[in-house]
C-alpha positions, 0 to 999 in steps of 0.5 A: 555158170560161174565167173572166171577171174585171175587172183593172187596167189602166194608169193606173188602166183597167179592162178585162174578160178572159176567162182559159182559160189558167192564168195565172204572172204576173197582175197584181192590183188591190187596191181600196180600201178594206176590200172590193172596191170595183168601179171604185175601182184603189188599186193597179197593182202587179204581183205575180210568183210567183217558183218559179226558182233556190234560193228560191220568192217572190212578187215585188212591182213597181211597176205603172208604172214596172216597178221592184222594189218587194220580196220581197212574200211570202218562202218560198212555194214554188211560187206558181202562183197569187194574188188579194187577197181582199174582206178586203185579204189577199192569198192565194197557192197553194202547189203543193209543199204543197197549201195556200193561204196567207193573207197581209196585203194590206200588208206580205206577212207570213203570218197562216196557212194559209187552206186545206189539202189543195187537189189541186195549186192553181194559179190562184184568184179570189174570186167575187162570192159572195166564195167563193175559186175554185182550179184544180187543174193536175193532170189533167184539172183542177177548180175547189175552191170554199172558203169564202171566210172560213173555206177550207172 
């Protein structure tokens, strides 16, 4: 079973893909605009959870020319997991410490901890009901639905 989901592809192509792994390095489409917006790619950049070496980050490149952009979200450790959510924030999980943070879709600065207490996050995706979705890598593994205003 595996997750169905639309993701940017070069110069602005969107393509459907079937995930039944769990996925480290994904690249994101941020729409335009305040909501998700199908078929509108505002964004190529490619967002890389960085958990190697003294620091834990996420990394951000340019989508087109694979240039270093910046140091997106500085401090998270263990980033298994990001997707920008219908709002334009970008969430990221955190394995070390259970939780989901909350960041802004712009600058990467924390705005709070959107979730707590998440078993072990890795992999999330917000559905079309705009609910987030975490995997769970422990196993036998599980999917957490939160809600996705509150992470309840």
């Amino acid at each position: 079973m595996g997750i169905t989901e639309e993701v940017c592809g070069k110069n602005g192509d969107h393509v459907r893909l079937k995930r039944r792994h769990l996925i480290t390095v994904s690249a994101f489409c941020l729409y335009a605009g305040v909501g998700v917006m199908p078929g509108a790619c505002a964004s190529v950049d490619l967002y890389v959870g960085n958990f190697f070496g003294n620091s834990s980050d996420i990394l951000r490149f340019d989508g087109n020319t694979g240039a270093f952009v910046s140091n997106f979200v500085p401090n998270d450790s263990f980033p298994l997991g990001a997707a920008f959510g219908p709002d334009g924030n970008f969430y990221a999980t955190n394995s070390n410490t259970d939780t989901v943070g909350k960041y802004n879709g712009t600058t990467g600065a924390f705005i709070s901890t959107f979730a707590s207490s998440v078993d072990d996050p890795a992999g999330l995706a917000f559905g079309p009901d705009h609910n987030m979705y975490v995997v769970n890598s422990s196993s036998p593994g599980s999917v957490t639905k939160l809600n996705g205003t509150m992470g309840v």
